[in-house]
N, CA, C and O atoms as CSV, one atom per row, in Angstrom:
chain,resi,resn,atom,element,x,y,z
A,1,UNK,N,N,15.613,30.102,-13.903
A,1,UNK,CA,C,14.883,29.023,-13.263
A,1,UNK,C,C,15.825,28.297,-12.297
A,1,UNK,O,O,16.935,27.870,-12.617
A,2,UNK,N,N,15.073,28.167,-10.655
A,2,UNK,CA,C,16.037,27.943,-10.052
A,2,UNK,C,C,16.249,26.000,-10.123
A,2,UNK,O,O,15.823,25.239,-10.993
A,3,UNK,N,N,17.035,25.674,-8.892
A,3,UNK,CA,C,16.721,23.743,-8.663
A,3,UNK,C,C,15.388,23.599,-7.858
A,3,UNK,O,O,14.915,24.347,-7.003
A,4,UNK,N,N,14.942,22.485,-8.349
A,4,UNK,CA,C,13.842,21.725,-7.966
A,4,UNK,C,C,14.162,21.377,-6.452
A,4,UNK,O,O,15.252,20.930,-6.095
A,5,UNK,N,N,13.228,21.599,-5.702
A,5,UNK,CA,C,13.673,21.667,-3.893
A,5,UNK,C,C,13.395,20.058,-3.775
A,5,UNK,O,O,12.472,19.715,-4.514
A,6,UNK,N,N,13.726,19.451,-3.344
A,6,UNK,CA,C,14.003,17.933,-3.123
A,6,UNK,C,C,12.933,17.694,-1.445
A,6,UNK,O,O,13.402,18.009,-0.351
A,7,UNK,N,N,11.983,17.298,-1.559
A,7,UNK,CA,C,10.772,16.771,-0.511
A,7,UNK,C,C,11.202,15.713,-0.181
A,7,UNK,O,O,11.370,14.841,-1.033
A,8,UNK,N,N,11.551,15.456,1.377
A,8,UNK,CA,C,11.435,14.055,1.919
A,8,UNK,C,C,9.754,13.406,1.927
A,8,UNK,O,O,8.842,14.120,2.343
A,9,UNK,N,N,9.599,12.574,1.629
A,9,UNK,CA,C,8.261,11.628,1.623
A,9,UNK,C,C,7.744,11.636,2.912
A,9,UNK,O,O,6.518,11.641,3.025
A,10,UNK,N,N,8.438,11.638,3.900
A,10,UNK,CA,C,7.684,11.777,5.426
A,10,UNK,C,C,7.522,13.447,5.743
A,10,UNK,O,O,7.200,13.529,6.928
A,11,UNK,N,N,7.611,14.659,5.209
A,11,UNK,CA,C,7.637,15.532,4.723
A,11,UNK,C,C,6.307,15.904,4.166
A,11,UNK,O,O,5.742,16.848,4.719
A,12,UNK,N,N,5.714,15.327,3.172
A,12,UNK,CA,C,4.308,15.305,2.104
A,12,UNK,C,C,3.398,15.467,3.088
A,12,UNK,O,O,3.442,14.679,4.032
A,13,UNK,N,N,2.469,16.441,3.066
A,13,UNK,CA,C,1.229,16.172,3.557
A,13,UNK,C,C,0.253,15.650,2.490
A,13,UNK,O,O,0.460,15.873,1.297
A,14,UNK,N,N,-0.866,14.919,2.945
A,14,UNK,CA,C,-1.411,13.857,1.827
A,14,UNK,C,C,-2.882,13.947,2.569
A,14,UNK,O,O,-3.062,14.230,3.753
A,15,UNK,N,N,-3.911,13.631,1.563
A,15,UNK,CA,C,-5.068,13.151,2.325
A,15,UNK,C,C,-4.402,11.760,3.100
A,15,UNK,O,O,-3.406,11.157,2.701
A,16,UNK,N,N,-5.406,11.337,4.587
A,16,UNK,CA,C,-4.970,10.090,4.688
A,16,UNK,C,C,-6.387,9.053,4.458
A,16,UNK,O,O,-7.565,9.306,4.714
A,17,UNK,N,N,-5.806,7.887,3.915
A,17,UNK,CA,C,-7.028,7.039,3.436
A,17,UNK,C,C,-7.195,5.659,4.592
A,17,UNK,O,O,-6.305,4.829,4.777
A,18,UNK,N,N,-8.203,5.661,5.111
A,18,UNK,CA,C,-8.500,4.370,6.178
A,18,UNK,C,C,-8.926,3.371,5.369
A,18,UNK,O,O,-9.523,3.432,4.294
A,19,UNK,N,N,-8.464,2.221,6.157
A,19,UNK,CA,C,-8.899,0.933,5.569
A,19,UNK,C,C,-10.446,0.718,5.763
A,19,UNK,O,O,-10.837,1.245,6.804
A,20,UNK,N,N,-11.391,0.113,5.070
A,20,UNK,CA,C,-13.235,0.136,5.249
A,20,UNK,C,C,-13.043,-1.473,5.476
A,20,UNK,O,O,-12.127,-2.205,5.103
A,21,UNK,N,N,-13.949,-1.696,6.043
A,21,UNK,CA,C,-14.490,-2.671,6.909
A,21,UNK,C,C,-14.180,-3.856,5.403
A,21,UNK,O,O,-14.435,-4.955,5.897
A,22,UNK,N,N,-13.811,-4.081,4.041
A,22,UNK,CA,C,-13.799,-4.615,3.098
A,22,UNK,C,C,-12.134,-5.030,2.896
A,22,UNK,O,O,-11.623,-6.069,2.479
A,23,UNK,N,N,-11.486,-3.657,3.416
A,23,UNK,CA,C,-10.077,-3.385,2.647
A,23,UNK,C,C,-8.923,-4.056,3.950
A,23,UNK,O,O,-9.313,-3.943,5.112
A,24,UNK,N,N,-7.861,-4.574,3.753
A,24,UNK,CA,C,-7.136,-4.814,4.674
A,24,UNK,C,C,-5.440,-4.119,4.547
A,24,UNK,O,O,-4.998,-3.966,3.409
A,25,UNK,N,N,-4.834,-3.849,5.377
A,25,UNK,CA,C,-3.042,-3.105,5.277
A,25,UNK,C,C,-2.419,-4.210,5.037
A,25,UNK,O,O,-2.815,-5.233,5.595
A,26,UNK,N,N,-1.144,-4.256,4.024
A,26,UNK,CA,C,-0.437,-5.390,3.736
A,26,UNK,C,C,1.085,-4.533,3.471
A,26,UNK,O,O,0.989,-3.362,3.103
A,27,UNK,N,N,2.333,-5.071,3.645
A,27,UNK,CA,C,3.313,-4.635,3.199
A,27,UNK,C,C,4.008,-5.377,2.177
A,27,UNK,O,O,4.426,-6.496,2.475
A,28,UNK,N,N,4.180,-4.957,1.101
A,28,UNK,CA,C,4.847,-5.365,-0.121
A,28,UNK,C,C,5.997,-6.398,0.288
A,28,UNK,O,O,7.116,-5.981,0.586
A,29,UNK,N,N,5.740,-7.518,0.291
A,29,UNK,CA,C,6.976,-8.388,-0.056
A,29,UNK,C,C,8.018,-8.706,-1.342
A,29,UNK,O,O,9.228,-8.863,-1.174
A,30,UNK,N,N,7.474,-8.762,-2.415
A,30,UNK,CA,C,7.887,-8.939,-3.208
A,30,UNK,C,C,7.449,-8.465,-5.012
A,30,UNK,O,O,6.437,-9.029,-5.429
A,31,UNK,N,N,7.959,-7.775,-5.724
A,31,UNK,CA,C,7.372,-7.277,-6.912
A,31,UNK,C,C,7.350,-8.691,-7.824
A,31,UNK,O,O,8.293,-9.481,-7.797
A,32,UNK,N,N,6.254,-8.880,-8.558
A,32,UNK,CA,C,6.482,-10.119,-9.355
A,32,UNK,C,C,6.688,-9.482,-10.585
A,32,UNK,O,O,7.663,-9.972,-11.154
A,33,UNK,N,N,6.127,-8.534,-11.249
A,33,UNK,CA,C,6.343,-8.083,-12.411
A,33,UNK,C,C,4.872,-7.545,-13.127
A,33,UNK,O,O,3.693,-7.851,-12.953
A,34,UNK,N,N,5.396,-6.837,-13.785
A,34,UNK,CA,C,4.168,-6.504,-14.945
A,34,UNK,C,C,3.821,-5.197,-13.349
A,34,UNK,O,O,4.370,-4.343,-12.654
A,35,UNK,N,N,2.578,-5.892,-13.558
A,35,UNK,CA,C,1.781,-5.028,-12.338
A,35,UNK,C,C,1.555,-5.976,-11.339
A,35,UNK,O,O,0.516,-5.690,-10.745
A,36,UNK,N,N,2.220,-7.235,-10.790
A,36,UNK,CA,C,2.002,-8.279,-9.791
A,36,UNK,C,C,2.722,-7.894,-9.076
A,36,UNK,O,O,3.809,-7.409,-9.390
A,37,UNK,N,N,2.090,-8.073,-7.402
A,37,UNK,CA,C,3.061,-8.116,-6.195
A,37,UNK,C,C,2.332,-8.448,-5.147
A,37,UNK,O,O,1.164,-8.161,-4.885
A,38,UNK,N,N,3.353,-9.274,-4.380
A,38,UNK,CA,C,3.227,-10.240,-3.525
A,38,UNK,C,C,3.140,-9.360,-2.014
A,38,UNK,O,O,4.088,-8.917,-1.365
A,39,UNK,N,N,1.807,-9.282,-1.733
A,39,UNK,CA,C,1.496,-8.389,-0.349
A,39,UNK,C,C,1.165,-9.709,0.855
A,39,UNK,O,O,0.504,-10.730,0.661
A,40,UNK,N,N,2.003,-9.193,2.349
A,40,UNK,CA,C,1.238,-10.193,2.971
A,40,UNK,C,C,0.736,-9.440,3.707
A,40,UNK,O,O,1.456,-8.521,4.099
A,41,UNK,N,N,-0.834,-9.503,4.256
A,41,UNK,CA,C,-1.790,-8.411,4.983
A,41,UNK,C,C,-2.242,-8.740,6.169
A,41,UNK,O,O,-2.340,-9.953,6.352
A,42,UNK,N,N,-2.575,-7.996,7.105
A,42,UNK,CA,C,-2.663,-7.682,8.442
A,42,UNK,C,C,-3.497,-8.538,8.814
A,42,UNK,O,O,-3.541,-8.762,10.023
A,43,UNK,N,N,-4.553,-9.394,7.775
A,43,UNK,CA,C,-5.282,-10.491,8.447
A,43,UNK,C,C,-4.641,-12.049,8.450
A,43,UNK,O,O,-5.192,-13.120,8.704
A,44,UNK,N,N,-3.219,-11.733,8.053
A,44,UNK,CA,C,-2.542,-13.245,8.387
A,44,UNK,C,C,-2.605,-13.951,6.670
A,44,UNK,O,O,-2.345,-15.154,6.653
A,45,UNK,N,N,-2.883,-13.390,5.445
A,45,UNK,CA,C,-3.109,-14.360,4.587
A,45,UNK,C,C,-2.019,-13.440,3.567
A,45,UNK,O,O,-1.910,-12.214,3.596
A,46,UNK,N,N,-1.328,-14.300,2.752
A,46,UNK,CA,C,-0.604,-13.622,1.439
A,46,UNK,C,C,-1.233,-13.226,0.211
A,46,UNK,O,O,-2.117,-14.081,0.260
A,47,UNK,N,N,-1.489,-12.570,-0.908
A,47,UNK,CA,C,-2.251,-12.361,-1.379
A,47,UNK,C,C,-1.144,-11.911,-2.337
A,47,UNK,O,O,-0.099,-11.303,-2.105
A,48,UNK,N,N,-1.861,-12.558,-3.912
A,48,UNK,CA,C,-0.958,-12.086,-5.095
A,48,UNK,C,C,-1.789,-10.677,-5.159
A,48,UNK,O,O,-2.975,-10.747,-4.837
A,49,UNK,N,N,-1.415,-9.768,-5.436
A,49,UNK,CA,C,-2.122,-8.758,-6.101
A,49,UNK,C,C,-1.605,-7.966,-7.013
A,49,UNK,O,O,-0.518,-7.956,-7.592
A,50,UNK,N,N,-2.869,-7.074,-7.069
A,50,UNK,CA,C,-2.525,-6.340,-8.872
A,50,UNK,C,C,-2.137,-5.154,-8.714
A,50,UNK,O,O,-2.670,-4.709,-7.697
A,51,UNK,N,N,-1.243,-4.140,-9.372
A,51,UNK,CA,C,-1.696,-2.293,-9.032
A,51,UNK,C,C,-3.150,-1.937,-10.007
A,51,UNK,O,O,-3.728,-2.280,-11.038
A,52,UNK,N,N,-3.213,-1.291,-9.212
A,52,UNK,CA,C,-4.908,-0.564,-10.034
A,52,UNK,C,C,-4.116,0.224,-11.609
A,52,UNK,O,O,-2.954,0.625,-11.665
A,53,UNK,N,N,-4.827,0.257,-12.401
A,53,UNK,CA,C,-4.182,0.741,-14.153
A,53,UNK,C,C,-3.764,2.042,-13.317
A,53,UNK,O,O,-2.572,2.325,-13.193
A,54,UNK,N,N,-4.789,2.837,-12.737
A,54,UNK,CA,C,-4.554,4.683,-12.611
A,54,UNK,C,C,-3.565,4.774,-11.424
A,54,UNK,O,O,-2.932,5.778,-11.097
A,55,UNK,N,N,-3.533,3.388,-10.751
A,55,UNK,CA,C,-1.899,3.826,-9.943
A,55,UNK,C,C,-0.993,3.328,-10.038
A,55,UNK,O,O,-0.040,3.295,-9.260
A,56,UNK,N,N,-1.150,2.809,-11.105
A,56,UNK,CA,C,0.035,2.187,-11.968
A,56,UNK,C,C,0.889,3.391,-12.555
A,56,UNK,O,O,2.067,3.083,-12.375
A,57,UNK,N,N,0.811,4.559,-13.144
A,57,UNK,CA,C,1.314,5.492,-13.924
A,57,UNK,C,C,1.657,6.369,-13.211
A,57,UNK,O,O,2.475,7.240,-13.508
A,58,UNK,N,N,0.857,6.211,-11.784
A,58,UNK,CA,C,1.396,7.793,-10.730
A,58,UNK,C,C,2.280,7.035,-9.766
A,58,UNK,O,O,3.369,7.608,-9.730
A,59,UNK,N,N,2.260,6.148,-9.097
A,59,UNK,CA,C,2.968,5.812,-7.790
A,59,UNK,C,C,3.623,5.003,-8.417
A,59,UNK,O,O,3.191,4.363,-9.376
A,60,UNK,N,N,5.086,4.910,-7.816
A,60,UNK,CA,C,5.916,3.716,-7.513
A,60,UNK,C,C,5.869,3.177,-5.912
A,60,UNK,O,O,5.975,3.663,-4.786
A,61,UNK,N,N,5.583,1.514,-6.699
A,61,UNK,CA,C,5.413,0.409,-5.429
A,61,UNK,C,C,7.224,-0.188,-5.434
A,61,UNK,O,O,7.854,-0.662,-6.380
A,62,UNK,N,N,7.708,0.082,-3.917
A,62,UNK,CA,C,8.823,-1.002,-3.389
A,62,UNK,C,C,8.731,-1.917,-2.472
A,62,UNK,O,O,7.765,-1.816,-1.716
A,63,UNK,N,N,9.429,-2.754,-2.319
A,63,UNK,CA,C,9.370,-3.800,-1.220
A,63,UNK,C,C,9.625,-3.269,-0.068
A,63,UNK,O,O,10.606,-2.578,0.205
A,64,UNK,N,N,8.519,-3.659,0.822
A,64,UNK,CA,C,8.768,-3.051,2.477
A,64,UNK,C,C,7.341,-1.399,2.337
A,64,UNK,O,O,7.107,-0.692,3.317
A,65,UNK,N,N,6.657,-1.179,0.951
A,65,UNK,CA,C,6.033,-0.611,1.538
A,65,UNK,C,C,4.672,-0.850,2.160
A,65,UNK,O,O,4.465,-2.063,2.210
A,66,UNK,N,N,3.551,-0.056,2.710
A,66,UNK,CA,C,2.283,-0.309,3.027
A,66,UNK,C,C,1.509,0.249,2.032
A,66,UNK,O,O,1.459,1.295,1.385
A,67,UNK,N,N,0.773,-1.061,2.151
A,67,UNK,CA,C,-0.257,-1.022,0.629
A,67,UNK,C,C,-1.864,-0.769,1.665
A,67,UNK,O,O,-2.093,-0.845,2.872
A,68,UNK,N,N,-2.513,-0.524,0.741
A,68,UNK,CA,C,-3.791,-0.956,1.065
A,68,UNK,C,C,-4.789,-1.798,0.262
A,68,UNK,O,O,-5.473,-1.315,-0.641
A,69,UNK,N,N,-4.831,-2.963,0.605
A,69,UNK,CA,C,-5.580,-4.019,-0.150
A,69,UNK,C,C,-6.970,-4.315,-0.077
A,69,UNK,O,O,-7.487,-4.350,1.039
A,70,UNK,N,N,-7.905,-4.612,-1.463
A,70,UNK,CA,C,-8.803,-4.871,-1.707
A,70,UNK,C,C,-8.700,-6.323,-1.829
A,70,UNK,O,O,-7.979,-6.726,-2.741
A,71,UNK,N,N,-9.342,-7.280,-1.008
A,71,UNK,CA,C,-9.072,-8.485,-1.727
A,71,UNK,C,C,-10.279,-8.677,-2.938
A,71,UNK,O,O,-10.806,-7.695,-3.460
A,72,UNK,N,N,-10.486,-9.495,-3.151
A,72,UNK,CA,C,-11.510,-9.666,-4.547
A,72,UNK,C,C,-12.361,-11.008,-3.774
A,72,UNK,O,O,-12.089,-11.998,-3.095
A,73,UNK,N,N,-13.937,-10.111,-4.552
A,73,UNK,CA,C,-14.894,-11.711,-4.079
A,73,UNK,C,C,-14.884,-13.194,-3.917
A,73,UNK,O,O,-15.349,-13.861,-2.993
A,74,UNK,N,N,-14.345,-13.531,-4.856
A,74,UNK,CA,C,-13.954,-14.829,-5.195
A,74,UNK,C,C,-12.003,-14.719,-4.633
A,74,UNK,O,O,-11.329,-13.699,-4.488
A,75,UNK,N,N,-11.676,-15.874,-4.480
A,75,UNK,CA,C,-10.443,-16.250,-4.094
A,75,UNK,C,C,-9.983,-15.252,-3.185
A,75,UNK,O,O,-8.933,-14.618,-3.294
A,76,UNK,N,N,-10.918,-15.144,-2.194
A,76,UNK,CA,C,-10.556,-13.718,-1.388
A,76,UNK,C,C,-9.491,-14.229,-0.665
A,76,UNK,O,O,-9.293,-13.423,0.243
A,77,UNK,N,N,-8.364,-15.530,-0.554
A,77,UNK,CA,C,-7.570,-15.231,0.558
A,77,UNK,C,C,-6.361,-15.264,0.000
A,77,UNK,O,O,-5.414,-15.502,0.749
A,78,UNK,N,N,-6.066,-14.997,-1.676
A,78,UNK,CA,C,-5.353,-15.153,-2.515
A,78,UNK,C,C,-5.217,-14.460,-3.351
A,78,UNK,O,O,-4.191,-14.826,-3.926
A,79,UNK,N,N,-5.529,-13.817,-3.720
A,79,UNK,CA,C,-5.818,-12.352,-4.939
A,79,UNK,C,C,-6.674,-10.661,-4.276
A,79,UNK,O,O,-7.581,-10.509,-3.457
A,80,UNK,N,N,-6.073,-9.906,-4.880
A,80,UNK,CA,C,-6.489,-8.689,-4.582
A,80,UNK,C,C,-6.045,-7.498,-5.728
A,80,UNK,O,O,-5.522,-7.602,-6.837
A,81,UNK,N,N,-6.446,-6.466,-5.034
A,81,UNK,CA,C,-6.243,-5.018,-6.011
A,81,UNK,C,C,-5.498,-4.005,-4.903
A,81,UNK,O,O,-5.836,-3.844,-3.730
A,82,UNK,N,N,-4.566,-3.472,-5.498
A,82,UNK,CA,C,-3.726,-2.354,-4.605
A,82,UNK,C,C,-3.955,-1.285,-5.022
A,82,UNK,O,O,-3.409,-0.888,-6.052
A,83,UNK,N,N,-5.106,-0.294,-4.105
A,83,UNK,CA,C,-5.564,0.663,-4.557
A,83,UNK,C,C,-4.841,2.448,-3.609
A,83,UNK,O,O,-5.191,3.628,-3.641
A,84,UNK,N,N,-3.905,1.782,-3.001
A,84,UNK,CA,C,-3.333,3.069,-2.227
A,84,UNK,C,C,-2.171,3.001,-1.331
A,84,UNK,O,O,-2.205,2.499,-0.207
A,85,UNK,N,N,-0.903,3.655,-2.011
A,85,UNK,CA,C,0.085,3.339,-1.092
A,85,UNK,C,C,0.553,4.120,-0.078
A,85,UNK,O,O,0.789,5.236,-0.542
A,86,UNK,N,N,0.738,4.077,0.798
A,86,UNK,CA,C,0.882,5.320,2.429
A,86,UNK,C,C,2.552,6.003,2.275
A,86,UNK,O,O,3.441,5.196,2.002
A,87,UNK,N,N,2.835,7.115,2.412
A,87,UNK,CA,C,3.928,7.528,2.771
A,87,UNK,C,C,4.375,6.967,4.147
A,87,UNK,O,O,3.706,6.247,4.887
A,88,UNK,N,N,5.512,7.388,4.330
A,88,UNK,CA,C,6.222,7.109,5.735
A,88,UNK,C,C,5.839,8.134,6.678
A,88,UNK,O,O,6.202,8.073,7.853
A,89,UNK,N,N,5.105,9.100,6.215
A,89,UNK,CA,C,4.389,9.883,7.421
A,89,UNK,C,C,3.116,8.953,7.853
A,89,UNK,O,O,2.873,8.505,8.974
A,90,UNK,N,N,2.445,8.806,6.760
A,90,UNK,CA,C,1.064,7.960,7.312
A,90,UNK,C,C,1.148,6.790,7.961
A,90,UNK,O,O,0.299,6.490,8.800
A,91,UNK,N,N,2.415,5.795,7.589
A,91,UNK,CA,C,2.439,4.491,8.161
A,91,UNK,C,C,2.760,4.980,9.781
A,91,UNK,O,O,2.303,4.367,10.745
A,92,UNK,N,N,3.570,6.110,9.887
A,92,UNK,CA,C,3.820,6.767,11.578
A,92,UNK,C,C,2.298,6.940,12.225
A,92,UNK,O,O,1.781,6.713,13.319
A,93,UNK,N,N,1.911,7.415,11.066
A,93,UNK,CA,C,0.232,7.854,11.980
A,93,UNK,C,C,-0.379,6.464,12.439
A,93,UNK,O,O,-0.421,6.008,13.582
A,94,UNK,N,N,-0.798,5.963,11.375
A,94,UNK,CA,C,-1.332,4.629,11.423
A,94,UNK,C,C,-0.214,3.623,12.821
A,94,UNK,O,O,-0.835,2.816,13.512
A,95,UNK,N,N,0.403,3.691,12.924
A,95,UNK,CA,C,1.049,2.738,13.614
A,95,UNK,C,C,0.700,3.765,15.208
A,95,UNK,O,O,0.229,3.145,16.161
A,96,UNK,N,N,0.884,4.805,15.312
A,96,UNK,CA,C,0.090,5.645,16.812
A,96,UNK,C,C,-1.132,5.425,16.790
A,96,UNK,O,O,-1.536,5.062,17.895
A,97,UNK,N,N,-2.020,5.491,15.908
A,97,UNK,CA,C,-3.409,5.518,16.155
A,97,UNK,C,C,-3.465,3.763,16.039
A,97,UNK,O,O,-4.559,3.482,15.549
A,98,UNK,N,N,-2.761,2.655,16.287
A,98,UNK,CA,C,-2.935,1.404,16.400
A,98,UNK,C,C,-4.072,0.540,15.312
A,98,UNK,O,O,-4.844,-0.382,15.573
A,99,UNK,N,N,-3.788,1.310,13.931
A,99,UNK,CA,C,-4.475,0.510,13.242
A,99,UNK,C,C,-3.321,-0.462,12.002
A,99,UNK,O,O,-3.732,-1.265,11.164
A,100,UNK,N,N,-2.386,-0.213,12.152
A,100,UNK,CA,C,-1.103,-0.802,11.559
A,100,UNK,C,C,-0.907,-1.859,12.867
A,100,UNK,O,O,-1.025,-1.411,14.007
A,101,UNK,N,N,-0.634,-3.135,12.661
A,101,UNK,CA,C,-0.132,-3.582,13.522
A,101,UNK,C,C,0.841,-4.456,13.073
A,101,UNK,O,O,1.456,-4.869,14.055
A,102,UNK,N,N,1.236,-4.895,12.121
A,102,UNK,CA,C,2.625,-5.872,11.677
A,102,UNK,C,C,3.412,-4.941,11.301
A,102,UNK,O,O,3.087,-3.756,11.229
A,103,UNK,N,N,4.619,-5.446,11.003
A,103,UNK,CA,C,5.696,-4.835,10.768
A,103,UNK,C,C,6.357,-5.316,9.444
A,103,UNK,O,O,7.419,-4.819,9.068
């Protein structure tokens, strides 16, 4: 059995997932803990949010990446759900096709 070939992340081909007229792009500022982290998103507002349970166990979230945020009905300019995080290939796409626009 040979070594495990080592994949750069901008490398991965992936489905890519668009934001819906509901969902907004945010980049991870800060991990609070547990499953909390502090996203600020492309419509100008900070938002505590949660990881979803089922991407809680597959993805690791760091600071500086692009999330994709659900905010939630109530306290929508303050709370949300992080239901999908982009490789560094997709944030390239997204930032050519001009739907990323902060940095």
């Amino acid at each position: 059995m040979g070594k495990k070939k080592v994949i750069s992340e901008r490398d991965i081909k992936e489905e890519m997932v668009y934001p819906s007229e509901n969902d907004v792009l945010g980049i991870v500022e800060k991990l609070l803990g547990y499953d909390r982290v502090l996203v600020r998103c492309q419509d100008g507002h900070t938002r505590v949010c949660r990881i979803r349970g089922k991407m809680k166990r597959r993805t690791w979230i760091r600071e500086g990446d692009v999330v994709l945020v659900s905010p939630w009905d109530f306290q929508y300019e303050t709370r949300g759900d992080i239901f999908w995080r982009y490789t560094q290939g997709q944030v390239d796409q997204l930032r050519k096709e001009g739907i990323l626009k902060i940095e």
